[in-house]
Structures are given as C-alpha cells and as structure tokens.
C-alpha positions as CSV (number, residue, x, y, z in Angstrom):
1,X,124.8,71.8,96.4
2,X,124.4,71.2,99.9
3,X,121.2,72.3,101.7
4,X,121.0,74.1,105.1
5,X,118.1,74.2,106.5
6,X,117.0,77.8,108.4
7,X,114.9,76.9,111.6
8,X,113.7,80.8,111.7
9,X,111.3,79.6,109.2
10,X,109.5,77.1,110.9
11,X,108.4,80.7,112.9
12,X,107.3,81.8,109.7
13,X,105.7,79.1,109.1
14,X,104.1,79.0,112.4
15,X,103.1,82.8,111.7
16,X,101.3,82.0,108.5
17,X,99.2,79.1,110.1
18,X,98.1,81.7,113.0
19,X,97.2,84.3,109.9
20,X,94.7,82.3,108.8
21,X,93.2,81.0,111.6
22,X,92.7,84.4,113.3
23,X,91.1,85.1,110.0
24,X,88.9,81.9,109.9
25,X,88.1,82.3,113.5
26,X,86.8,86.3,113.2
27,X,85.2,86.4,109.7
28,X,82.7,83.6,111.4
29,X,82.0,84.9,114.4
30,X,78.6,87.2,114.0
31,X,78.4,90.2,116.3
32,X,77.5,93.8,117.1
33,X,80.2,94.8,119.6
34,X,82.2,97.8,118.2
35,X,85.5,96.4,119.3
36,X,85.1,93.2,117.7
37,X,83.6,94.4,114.5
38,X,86.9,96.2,114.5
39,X,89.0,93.0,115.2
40,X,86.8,91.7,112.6
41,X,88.1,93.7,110.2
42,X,91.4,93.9,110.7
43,X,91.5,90.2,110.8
44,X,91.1,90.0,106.8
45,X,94.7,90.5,107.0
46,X,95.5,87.5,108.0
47,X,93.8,86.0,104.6
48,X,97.2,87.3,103.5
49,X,99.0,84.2,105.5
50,X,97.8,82.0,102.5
51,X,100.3,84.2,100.5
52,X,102.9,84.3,102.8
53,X,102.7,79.9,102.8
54,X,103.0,80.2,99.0
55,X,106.4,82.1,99.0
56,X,108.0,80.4,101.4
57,X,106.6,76.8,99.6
58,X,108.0,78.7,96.5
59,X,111.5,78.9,97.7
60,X,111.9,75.9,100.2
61,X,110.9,73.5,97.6
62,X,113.0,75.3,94.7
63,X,116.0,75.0,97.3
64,X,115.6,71.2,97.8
65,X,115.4,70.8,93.6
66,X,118.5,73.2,93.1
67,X,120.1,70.6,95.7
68,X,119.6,67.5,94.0
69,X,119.3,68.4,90.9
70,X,122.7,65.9,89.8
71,X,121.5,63.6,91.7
72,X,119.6,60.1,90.6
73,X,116.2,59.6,90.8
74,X,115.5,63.0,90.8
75,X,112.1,63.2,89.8
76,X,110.8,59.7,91.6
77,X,112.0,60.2,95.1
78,X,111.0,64.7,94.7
79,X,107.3,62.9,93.8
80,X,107.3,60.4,96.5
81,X,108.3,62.7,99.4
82,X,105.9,64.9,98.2
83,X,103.5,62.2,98.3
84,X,104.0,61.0,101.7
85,X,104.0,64.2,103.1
86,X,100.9,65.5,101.4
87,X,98.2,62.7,100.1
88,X,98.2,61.0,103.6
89,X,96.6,63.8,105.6
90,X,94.7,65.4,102.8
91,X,92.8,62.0,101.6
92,X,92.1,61.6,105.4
93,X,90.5,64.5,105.9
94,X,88.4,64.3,102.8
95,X,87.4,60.6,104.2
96,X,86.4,62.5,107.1
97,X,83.9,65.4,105.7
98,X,82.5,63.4,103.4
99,X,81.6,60.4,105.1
100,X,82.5,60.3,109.0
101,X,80.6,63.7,109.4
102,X,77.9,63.4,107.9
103,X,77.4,59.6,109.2
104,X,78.2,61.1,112.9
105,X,75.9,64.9,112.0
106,X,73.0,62.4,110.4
107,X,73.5,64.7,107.4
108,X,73.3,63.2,104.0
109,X,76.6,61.9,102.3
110,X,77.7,64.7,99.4
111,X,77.2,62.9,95.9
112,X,79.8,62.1,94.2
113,X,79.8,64.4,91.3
114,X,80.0,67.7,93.6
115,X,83.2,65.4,95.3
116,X,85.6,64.8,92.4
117,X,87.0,67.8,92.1
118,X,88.5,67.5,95.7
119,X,89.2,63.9,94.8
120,X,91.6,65.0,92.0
121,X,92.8,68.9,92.9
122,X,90.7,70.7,90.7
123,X,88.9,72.2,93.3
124,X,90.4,75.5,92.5
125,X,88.9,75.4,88.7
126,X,85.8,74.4,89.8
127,X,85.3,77.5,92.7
128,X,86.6,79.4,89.7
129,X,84.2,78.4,87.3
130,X,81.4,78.0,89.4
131,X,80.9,74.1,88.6
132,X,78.9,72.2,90.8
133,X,81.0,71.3,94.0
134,X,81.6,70.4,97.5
135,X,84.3,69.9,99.8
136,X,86.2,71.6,102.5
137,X,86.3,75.5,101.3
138,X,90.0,75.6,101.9
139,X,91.9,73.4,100.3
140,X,91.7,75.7,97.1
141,X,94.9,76.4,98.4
142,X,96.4,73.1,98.6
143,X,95.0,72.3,94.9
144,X,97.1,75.3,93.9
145,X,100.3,73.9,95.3
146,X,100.1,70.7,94.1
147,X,99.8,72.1,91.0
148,X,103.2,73.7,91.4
149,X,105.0,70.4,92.5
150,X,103.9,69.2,89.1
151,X,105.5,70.7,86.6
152,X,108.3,73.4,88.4
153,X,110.7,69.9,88.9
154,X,111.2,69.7,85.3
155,X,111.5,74.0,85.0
156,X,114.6,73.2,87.5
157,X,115.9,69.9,86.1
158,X,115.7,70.5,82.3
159,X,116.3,74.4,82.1
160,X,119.8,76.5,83.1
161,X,119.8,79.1,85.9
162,X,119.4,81.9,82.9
163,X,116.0,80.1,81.8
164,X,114.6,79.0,85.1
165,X,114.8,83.5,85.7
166,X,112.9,83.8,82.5
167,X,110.4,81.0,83.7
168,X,109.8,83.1,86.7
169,X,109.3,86.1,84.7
170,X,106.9,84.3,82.6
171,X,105.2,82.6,85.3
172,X,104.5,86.1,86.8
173,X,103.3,87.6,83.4
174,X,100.7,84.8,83.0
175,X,99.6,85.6,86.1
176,X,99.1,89.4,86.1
177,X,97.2,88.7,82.2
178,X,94.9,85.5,83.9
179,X,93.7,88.0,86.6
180,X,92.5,90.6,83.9
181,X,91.1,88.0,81.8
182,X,89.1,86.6,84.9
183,X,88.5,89.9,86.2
184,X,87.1,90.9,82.3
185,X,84.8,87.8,82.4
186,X,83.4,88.3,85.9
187,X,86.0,85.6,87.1
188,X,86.9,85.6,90.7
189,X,90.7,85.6,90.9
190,X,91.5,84.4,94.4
191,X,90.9,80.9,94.1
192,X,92.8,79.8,90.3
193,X,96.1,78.3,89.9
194,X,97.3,80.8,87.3
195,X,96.1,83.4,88.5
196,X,98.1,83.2,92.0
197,X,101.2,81.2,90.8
198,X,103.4,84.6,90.8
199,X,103.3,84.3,94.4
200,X,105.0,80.6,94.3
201,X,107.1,82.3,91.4
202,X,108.6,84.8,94.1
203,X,109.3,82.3,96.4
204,X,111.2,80.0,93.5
205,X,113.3,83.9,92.8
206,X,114.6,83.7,96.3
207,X,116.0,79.9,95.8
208,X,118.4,82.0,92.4
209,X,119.1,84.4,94.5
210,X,120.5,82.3,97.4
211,X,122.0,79.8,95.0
212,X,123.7,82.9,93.4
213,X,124.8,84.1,97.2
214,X,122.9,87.0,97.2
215,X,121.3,86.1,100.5
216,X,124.0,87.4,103.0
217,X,124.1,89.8,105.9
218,X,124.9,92.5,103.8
219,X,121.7,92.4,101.7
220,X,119.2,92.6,105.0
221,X,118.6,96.3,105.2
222,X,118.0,96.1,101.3
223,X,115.6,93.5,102.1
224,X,114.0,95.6,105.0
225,X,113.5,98.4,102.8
226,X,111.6,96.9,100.1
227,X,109.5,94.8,102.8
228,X,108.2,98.4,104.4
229,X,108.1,100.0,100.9
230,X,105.9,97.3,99.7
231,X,103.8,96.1,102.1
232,X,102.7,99.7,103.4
233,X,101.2,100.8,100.2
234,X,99.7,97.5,99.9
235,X,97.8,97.5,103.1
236,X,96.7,101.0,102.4
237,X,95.1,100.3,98.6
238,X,93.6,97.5,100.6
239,X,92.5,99.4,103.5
240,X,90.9,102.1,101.2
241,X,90.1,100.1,98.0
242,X,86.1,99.6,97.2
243,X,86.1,96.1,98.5
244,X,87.7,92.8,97.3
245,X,85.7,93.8,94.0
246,X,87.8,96.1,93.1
247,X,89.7,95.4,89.9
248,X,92.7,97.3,90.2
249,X,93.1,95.8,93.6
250,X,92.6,92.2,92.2
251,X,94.9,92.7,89.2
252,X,97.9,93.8,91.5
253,X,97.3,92.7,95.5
254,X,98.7,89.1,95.3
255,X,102.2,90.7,92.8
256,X,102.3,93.3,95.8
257,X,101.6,90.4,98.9
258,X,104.4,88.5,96.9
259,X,107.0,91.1,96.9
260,X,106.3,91.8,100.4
261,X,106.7,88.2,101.7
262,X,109.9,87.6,99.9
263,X,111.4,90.3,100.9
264,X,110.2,89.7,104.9
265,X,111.1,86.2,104.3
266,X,114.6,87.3,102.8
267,X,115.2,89.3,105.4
268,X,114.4,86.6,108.1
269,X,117.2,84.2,106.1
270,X,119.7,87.6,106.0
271,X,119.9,89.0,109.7
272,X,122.1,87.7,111.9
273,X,121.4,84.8,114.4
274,X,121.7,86.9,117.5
275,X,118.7,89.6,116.0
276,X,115.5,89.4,118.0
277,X,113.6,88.6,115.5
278,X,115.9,85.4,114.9
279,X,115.4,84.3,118.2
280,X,111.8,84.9,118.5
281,X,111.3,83.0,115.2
282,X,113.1,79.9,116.7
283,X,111.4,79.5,120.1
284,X,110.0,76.2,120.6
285,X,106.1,77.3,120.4
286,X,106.8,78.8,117.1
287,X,108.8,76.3,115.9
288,X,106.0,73.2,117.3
289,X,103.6,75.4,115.5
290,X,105.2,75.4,112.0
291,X,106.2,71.7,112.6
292,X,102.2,70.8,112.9
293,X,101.5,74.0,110.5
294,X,99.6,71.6,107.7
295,X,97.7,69.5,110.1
296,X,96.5,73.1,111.6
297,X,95.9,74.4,108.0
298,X,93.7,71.2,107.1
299,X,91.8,70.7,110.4
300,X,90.9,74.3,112.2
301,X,88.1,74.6,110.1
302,X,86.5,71.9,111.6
303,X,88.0,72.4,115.1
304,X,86.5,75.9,115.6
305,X,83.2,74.4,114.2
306,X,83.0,71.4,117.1
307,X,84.1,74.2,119.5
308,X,81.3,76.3,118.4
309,X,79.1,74.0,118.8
310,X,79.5,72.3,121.8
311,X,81.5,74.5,124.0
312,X,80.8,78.5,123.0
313,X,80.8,81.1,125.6
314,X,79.7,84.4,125.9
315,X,83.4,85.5,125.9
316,X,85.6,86.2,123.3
317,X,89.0,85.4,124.8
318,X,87.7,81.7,126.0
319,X,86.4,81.1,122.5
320,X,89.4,82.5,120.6
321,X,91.7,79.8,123.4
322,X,89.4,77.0,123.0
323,X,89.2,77.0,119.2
324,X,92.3,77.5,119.2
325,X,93.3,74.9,121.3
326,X,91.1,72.3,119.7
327,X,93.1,72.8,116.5
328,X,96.4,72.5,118.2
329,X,95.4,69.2,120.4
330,X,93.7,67.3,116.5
331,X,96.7,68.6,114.7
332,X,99.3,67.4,117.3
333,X,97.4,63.8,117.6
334,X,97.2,63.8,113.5
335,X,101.0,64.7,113.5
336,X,102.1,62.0,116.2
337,X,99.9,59.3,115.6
338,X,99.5,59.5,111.3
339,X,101.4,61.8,109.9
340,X,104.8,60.9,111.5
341,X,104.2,57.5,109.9
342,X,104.7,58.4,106.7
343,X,107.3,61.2,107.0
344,X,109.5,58.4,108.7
345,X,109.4,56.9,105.3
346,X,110.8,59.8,103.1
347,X,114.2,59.3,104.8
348,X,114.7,56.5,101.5
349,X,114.1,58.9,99.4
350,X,116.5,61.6,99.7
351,X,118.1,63.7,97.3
352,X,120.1,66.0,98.7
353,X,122.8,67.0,101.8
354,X,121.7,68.7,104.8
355,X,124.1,71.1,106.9
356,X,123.5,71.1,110.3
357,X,125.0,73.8,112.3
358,X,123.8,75.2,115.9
359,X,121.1,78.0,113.8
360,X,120.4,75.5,111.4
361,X,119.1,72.3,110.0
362,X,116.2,70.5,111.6
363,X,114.7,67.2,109.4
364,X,112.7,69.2,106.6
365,X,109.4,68.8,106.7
366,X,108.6,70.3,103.2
C-alpha cells in the first residue's frame, strides 16, 4: 500500500493546537468583565481539541501501519520513529520543569517519587487515582498516546482487516464500561487511557475505511451530515448538562467528540481540492502551525506563564498576541534547533511509500 499524505490535515492539526491553547489561555485568566467571562466559557470548547488530536493520531498512525505492514522491520523502525519524534522533546521538557525552573524560580526541585510517573507515562493512572504526583498537568495526554503506539502495531500486524474492525469495536466497548466503572467509584474519567481510547479507536476506523476506499468524493455530504448531526447535540448536552460532573455527560461526551471529529476529519480527506475549506486548511500559517503543533502542545503552558509574569497588560487582545506569540517563537526555536535533529534521522527507518502529488504529500511528521 502506498501512502499519500493529505497536507489539509496539517490545518487540522494546526486547529487542534489553537483549541487548546485558547482554552489554556482563558480558563487562567481571572476576571469580572461580562464579555470575557463569556469568552471564558465558551472557550471550554476548545478542551475538545485534545479529542480532535486523538482521532486524527488514531488514523494517521493506523495509515502508516496498514502501509508497511509487508514490509521488514516492521515493528523496530514503527518504534524508533516514534521514538525520535516523541522522547526527544518530551524528556527535554521534563529536564526543564523539574530542574531548570525551579533552579532559575529558586523553588525547590520536585522529589522524585511525585516525578516517576511522568518519567515513565503513567501520569494518566496516577491523576486518575489520585497518587501522589507532579509534573506538567498536560501531558496526561501524551501518556495516553503512547500508550496506543504500544500495543495497536501488533492489532495491525498480527490480526486481518475483519479482526482489526472487531478490535475497534472492542476497544470502544472497554471504554464506554471503564467510564461507568470510574464514574461508579468516584473516578474521574478525563484523564485514563481506557477510558478515552475510543477516541484513538475512531481515528484507527477511518484508516479501514480508506484502505477499503470508502474515503472518496462521493462520501463527503454523508460525512457532512453526521459531522452536524453529531456535534450539535453534543454541544448542547454539554452546554446544558449540570457540569463536567455529570455522569451521563461523562459516560457519552468523548463516543460523541469521536464521532464528530472523524466524521469532520473524513470530510476534510473527501471534498475536493478546489473547496474553501481545502484551501484554507493548506495555507502556510496553518500548515507552519500543525508542523510545530507538538512543540506548541508541550511548551504553551509555560509560555503563557513567562508572559504573564513578566509582560501582562491591562488588555486582553495584547495578552491573548503575546502569549501567543511566546509559544510560537519557543516552539519554532525547539523545532529548528532540536527537534529537526532527530526527525532528520527517521528517514533510515522507513516503512512505507509516499505519493506525492500537487494536494498531497509533505515529509510526515507523525
């Protein structure tokens, strides 16, 4: 199987990053002003981007194991691009918040004990589980992925096309169960593997259905449909739920959020290349964004936090730019001068063809 590559998701990508620091950026900012407490709400929302990077990781990396899945070395060179492209940055930053930081802040260094979960990606179980922890709040995420990459190569490699459907089926079954089991023992849902892993599961569905050629033109308004079928409802039981306490909202948000994000990002892959939206999604800001999307992901955080600290104003829009902007100049100098050092090196470890075309295929960065 040969692998094109679709540049309209390096928008998406882009668009996911920006969901979740809008969301960062707001649900920190303390204030009484109408307006903003509006914005402030609203901006939950993009909480949902974290979803929206789990579908798409869900199919892109299902993609590249459907393509060189008869190839050699299938499992060592998957595990060692993975590798370079995740441990690098990630083991950086943890160097940096748990000892540059606090030697720069004149705070004291965490102890180890409350570090190892980070150390070795259980950070998830332990903000699940309430064991004693500390690290960057965010990288629950990352922990979940990772997670993923760890067992779904052998789902693809060892089962058939029939099976892998099952899997998925399975996988979202667990899930749905995990969350009333958590939710039952006063469990917080948001942050555990199995408890979110439908959402990588719909992404990994996309991949079948692609490598079954159901991911044409012809399929777009089907797409469409199920996008605004989906996603409306969903907003409005979020919109009108209790709170994020609510059960019924816990037991079904993240099925719903993965429904609606495969079918948008179905829809992106079906349209044709001279639809707005195709064209939006492949302008260069959008596309620099996605290409520096995990060095934005790991270091906004932080960047709105030195921002906040040294240069805050009395006005919004300056603060929103300047956070902003702090994130985008340490991400792009991360990317350029560390980063890129290590993707160079996955070139050796290919598994699979890329198609390049005029709408497609840029060097994969997943």
């Amino acid at each position: 199987m040969k692998l094109s590559y679709y540049k309209e998701l390096d928008g998406v990508r882009a668009i996911a990053a920006i969901m979740v620091m809008i969301f960062h950026f707001f649900q920190q900012m303390e204030t009484s002003n109408p307006t903003l407490l509006l914005f402030k709400k609203i901006s939950i929302f993009g909480q949902t981007g974290v979803s929206l990077f789990f579908v798409l990781s869900g199919f892109l990396i299902t993609r590249i194991l459907f393509s060189s899945k008869a190839n050699s070395h299938f499992f060592s060179n998957f595990y060692i691009r993975r590798t370079l492209r995740i441990f690098p940055l990630y083991y950086l930053f943890l160097g940096i918040y748990y000892f540059l930081i606090p030697v720069l802040s004149g705070a004291s260094i965490v102890d180890f004990g409350s570090q190892v979960y980070y150390w070795i990606y259980l950070q998830d179980f332990a903000m699940t589980f309430n064991w004693k922890s500390n690290g960057p709040s965010h990288f629950w995420s990352l922990a979940i992925e990772e997670h993923f990459y760890l067992f779904w190569p052998f789902v693809i490699y060892y089962l058939s096309n029939k099976k892998i459907i099952i899997s998925i089926i399975a996988i979202i079954a667990v899930s749905f169960l995990v969350r009333i089991f958590l939710i039952g023992h006063q469990y917080r849902v948001f942050y555990f593997t199995f408890s979110r892993m439908d959402e990588l599961a719909a992404g990994a569905f996309l991949a079948v259905l692609e490598i079954n050629k159901q991911l044409t033109s012809k399929h777009s308004g089907i797409f469409l449909l199920l996008f605004l079928g989906v996603i409306i409802p969903t907003a409005i039981l979020w919109a009108f739920s209790s709170g994020t306490g609510d059960p019924i909202l816990q037991v079904f948000k993240y099925f719903l959020l993965a429904i609606s994000y495969f079918s948008l990002i179905a829809y992106v892959i079906t349209i044709r290349n001279k639809h707005i939206l195709k064209k939006i999604l492949i302008q260069s800001p959008l596309s620099y964004t996605g290409k520096i999307s995990y060095g934005l992901y790991v270091y906004h955080p932080m960047c709105f936090m030195i921002f906040r600290h040294f240069f805050e104003t009395n006005f919004i829009i300056v603060n929103v730019i300047g956070s902003f902007l702090t994130a985008y100049i340490v991400a792009t100098i991360s990317y350029l001068f560390f980063e890129s050092k290590f993707l160079k090196l996955k070139k050796y470890f290919n598994n699979y063809n890329l198609i390049k075309s005029p709408s497609k295929a840029v060097e994969i960065i997943q």
